[in-house]
N, C-alpha and C positions, 0 to 999 in steps of 0.2 A: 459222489463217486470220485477219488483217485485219480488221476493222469500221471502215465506216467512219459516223463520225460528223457531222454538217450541223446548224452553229448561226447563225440568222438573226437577224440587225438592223435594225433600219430607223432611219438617223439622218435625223435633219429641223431644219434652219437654222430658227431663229426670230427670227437675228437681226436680220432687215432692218428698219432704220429708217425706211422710207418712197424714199432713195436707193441701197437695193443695195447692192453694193461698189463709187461711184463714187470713192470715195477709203478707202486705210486704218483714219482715225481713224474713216470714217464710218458705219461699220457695227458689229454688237454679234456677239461671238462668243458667244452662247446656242443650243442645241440641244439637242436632244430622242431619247434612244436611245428606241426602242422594241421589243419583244417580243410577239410574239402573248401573251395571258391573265397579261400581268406587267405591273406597275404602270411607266409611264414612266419615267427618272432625266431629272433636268434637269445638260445639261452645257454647259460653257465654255471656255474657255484659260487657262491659268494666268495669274494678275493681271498678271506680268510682261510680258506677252505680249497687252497689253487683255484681259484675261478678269474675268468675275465672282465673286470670291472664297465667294461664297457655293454657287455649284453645281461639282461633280465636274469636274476636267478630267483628258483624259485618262491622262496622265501619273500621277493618285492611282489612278483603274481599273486601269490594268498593274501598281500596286502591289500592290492592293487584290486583283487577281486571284490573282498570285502569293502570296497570306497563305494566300487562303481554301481554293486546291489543297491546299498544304503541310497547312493544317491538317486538311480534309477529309481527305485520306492519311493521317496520321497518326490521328486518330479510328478512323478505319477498321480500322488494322493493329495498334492498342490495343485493339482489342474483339476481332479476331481473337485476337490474343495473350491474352488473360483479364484486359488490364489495365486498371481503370476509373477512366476520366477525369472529375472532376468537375467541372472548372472549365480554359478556354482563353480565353487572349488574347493577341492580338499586335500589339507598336508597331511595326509595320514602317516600313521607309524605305529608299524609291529615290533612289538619286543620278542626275543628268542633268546632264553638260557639254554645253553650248553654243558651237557652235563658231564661229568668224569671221565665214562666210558667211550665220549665222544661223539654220545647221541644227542638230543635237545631236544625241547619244543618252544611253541609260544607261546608266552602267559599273559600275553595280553595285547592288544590292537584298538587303537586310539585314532576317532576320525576325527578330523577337526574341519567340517561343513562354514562356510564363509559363504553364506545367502546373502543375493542382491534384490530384494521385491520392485517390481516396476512400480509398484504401487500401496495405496494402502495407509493405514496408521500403526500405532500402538500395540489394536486390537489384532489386526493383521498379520503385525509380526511376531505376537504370542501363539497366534493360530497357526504357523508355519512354525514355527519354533517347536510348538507342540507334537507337529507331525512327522519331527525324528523320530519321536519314539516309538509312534504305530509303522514308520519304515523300519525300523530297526528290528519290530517283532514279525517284519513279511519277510524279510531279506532271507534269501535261500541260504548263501551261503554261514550269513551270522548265524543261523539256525542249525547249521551242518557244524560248525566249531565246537570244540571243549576247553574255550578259556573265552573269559570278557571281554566284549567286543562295547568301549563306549565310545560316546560321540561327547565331545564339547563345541555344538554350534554357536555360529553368531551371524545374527539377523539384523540385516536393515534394510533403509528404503532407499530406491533409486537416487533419489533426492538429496537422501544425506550423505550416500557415499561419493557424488560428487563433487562436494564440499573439500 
């Protein structure tokens, strides 16, 4: 059986100058996600796009989304498995064409996983290595997308990346 799961937002414009949206340039694209008992993110549009380079726009969120599934999945199915992870990070990057009429999407999102094993050999690091793929087939959001979402990881051990 199904569960279903209900996750709420509440975004809120903050960017009105005093004029609304009487014209384009005249307005601020800043706004405010919110969460019941979770601390606000301040968001924008990409600069390109009049946006504030300094807060979140959407477009890094559906990255940023897509990172933290993948990695939460795999976390998850590395301790299921006995294999312990001591160190995660990923430089992901989503690509977006833009198109003529001034719409877009994204054709593609690329995670780049940088696993640290506490432990382990060879074998170890095939068998976490292995287990991007089964994260990548649980990840809600990869699942929710309609363009490829790939991972190029790399696995070592404690050991060697102190070196």
């Amino acid at each position: 059986m199904s569960k279903l799961h209900r996750y709420e937002i509440v975004t809120e414009w903050t960017g009105n100058r005093g004029a609304g949206t009487s014209g384009y340039r005249t307005y601020g694209r800043d706004h405010l996600l919110k969460a019941d008992g979770k601390p606000a993110i301040e968001g924008s549009s990409d600069p390109a796009f009049r946006g504030d380079a300094a807060r979140y726009n959407p477009e890094d969120l559906l990255v940023a989304s897509l990172s933290a599934c993948h990695m939460l999945w795999f976390l998850h199915l590395c301790a299921d498995a006995g294999i312990v992870v001591a160190a995660y990070r990923d430089a992901a990057a989503g690509f977006m064409e833009e198109a003529s009429d001034g719409g877009g999407q994204f054709t593609e999102v690329v995670l780049r996983p940088d696993v640290t094993l506490a432990d382990g050999d060879e074998a170890a690091i095939e068998r976490a290595a292995a287990l991007h793929e089964a994260a990548h087939a649980k990840c809600f959001i990869a699942r929710s997308v309609n363009f490829p979402v790939r991972h190029t990881p790399v696995t070592r051990l404690a050991a060697a990346a102190a070196r």
